[in-house]
MILO-889745 format. One line per field, with one value per residue (C-alpha): x, y, z; residue in three letters. Coordinates in Angstrom, 3 decimals. Each point is the difference from the previous one (the first is absolute). Layout:
<fimars>
x <- [X	...]
y <- [Y	...]
z <- [Z	...]
code <- [ALA	...]
</fimars>
This chain:
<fimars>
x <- [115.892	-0.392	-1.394	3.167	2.022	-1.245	-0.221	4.170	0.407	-2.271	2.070	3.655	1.494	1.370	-0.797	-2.921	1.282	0.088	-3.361	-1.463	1.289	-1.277	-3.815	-0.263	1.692	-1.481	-2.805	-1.595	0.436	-0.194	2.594	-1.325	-0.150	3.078	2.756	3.274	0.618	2.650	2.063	-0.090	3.433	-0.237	-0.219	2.308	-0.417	3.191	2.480	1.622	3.651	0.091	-1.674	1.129	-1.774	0.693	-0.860	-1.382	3.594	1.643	1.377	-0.622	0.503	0.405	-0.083	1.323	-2.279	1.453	-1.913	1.752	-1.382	-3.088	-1.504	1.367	-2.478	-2.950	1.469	0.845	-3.989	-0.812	2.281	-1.363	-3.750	0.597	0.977	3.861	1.237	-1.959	0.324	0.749	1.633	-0.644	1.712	-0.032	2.624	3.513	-0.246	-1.071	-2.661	-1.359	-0.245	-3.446	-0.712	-2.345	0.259	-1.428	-0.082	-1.250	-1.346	-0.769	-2.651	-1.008	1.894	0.142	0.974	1.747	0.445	2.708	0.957	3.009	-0.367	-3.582	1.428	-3.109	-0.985	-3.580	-0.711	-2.905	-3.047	-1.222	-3.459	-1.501	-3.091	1.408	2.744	-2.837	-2.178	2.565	-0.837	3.291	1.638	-3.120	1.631	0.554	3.550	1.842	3.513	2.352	3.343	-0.002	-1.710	-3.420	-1.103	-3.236	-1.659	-1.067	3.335	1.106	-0.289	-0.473	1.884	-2.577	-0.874	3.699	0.920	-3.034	1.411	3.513	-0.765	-1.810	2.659	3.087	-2.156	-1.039	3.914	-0.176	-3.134	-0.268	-2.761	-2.135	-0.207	0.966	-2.322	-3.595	-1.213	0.068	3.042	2.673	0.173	2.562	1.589	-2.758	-2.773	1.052	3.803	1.885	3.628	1.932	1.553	3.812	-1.021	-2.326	2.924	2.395	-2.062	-1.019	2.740	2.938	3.196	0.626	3.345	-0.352]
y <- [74.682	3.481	0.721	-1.896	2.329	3.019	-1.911	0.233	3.209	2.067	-2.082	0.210	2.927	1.927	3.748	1.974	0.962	-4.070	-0.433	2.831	-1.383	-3.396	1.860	0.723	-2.914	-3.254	2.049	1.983	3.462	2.521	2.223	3.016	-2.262	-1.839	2.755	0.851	3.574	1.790	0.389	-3.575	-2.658	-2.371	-3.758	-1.971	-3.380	-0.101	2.993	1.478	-0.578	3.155	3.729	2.953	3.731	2.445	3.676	2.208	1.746	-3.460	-0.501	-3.626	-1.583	-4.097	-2.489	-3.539	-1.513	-2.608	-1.102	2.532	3.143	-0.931	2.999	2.200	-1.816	1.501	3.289	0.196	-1.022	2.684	2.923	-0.468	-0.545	3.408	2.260	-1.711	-0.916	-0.714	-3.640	-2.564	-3.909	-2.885	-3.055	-3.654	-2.067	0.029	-1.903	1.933	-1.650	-1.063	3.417	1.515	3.432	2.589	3.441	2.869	3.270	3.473	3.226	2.452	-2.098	-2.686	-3.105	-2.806	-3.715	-2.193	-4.190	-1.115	-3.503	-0.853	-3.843	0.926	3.271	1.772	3.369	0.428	3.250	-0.063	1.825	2.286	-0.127	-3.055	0.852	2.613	-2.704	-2.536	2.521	0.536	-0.872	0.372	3.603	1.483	0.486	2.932	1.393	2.049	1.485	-1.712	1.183	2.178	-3.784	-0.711	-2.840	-1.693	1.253	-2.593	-1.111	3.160	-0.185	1.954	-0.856	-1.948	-2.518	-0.435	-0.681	-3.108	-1.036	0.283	-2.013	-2.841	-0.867	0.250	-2.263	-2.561	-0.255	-3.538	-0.016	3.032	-1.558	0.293	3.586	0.877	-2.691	1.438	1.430	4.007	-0.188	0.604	0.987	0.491	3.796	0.850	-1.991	0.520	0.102	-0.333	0.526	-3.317	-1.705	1.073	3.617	0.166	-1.933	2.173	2.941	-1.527	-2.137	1.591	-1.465	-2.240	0.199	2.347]
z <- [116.335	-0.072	3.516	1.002	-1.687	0.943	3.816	-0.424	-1.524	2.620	2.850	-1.251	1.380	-3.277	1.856	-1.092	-3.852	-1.033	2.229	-2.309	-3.645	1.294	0.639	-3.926	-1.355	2.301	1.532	-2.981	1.894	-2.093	-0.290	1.954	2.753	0.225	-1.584	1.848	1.280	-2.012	2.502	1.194	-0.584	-3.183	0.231	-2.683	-0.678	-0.923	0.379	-3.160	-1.111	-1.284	0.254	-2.490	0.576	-2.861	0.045	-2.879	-0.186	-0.727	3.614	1.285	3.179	0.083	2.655	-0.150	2.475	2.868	3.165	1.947	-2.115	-0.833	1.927	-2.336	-2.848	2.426	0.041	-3.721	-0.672	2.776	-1.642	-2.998	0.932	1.699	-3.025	-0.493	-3.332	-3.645	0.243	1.964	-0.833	2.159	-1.750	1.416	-1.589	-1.716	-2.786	-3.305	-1.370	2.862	2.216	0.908	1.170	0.871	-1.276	1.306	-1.579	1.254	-1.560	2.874	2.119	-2.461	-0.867	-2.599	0.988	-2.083	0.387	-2.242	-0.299	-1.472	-0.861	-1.742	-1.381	1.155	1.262	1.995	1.490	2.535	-0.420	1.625	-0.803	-1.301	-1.055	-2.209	-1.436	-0.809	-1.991	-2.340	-3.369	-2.443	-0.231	1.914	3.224	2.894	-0.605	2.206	0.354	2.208	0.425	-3.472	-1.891	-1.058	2.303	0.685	2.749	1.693	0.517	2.148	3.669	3.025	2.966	2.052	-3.276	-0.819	3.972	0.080	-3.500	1.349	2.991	-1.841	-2.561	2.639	2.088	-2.555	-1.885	0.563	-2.039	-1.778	-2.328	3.117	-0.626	-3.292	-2.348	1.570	-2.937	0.144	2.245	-2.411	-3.832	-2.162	-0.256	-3.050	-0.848	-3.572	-1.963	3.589	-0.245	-0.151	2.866	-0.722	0.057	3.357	1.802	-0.842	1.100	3.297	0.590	-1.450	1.173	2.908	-0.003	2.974]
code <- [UNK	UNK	UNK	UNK	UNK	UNK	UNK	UNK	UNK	UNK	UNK	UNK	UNK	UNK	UNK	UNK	UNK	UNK	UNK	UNK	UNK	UNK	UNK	UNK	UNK	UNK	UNK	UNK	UNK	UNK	UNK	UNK	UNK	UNK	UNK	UNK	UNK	UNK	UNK	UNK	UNK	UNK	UNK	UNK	UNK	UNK	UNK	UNK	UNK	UNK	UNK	UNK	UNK	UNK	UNK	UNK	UNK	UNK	UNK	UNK	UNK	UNK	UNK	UNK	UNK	UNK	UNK	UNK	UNK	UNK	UNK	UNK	UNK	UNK	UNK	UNK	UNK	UNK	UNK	UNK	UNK	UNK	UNK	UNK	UNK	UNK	UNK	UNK	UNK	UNK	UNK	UNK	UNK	UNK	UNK	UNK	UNK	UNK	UNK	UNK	UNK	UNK	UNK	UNK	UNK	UNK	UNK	UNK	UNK	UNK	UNK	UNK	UNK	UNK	UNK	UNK	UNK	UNK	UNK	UNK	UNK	UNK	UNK	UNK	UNK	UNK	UNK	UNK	UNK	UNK	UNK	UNK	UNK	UNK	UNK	UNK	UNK	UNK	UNK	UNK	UNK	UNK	UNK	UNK	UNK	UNK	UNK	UNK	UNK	UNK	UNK	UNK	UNK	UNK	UNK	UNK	UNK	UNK	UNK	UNK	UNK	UNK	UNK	UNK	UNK	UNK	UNK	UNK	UNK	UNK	UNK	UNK	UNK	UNK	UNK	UNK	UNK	UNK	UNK	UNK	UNK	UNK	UNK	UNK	UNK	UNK	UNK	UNK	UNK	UNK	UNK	UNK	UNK	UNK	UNK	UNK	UNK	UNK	UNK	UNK	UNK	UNK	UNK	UNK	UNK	UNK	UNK	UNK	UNK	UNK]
</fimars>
């Protein structure tokens, strides 16, 4: 079964970014040898409803995304990859309750990323570095500063991890578990006392009425 579906996946023409997320996940590439330049287009599963960029001053810039703008979604990811806003909201859905989104946030040229699901009321940040995450034992962990907070360290990114983490989930939105239940992948935003639900959406969701 699973040379057939590697078979498909190395012969369906998805371009050279879906051939490379297909390497790690159905090939067992690792990721040194299968990662996406920086520079290169995203591939979506499924292409948000919804984008929001916010600066540090306040300032945000929102797209309500139709067939006929989707391009702008690439740019908005590219702007911001390259040095443009402190965060970045890609929601899929309408309904509250049921909405999902991926949050990125910036502090110079590291990043955090945030999975929120609102029918589980969840928040998963990936991490950064696994092997790190797993050695944790209780309130012995690396901290670091991260846009004026204490944060774990292994949850903050440089640009190269958070673009192949990026790619994976946006790919896999049909089956997020795919890449988000691995254990390692994904933790919770301290592996002690983390804030509750309410209070991480409202700081990385905020409002959607815009």
């Amino acid at each position: 079964m699973a040379g057939r579906i590697w078979d498909r996946a190395v012969n369906v023409d998805h371009g050279r970014v879906k051939y490379n997320l297909d390497k790690q996940l159905l090939g067992g590439f690792p990721v040194e040898r299968a990662c996406n330049r920086i520079d290169a287009p995203f591939y979506f599963y499924s292409h948000p409803d919804f984008a929001l960029r916010a600066d540090a001053g306040g300032g945000t810039e929102s797209l309500e995304v139709t067939e006929g703008n989707r391009p702008k979604v690439q740019q908005l990811l590219a702007d911001f990859l390259a040095d443009s806003g402190q965060r970045l909201r890609l929601t899929w859905g309408k309904a509250a309750g049921k909405r999902r989104h991926i949050v990125l946030q910036r502090d110079g040229g590291r990043f955090l990323m945030a999975w929120v699901r609102e029918d589980k009321q969840t928040v998963e940040f990936h991490v950064a570095d696994r092997w790190t995450y797993l050695d944790v034992e209780g309130k012995k962990y690396p901290k670091d500063t991260f846009l004026g907070k204490v944060t774990p360290a292994y949850l903050i990114h440089d640009l190269p991890t958070l673009r192949n983490a990026l790619d994976l989930l946006l790919a896999n939105l049909d089956r997020p578990e795919r890449v988000t239940s691995p254990m390692g992948e994904y933790a919770w935003e301290k592996p002690v006392k983390p804030r509750p639900y309410e209070a991480l959406w409202a700081e990385l969701v905020g409002d959607t009425s815009h």
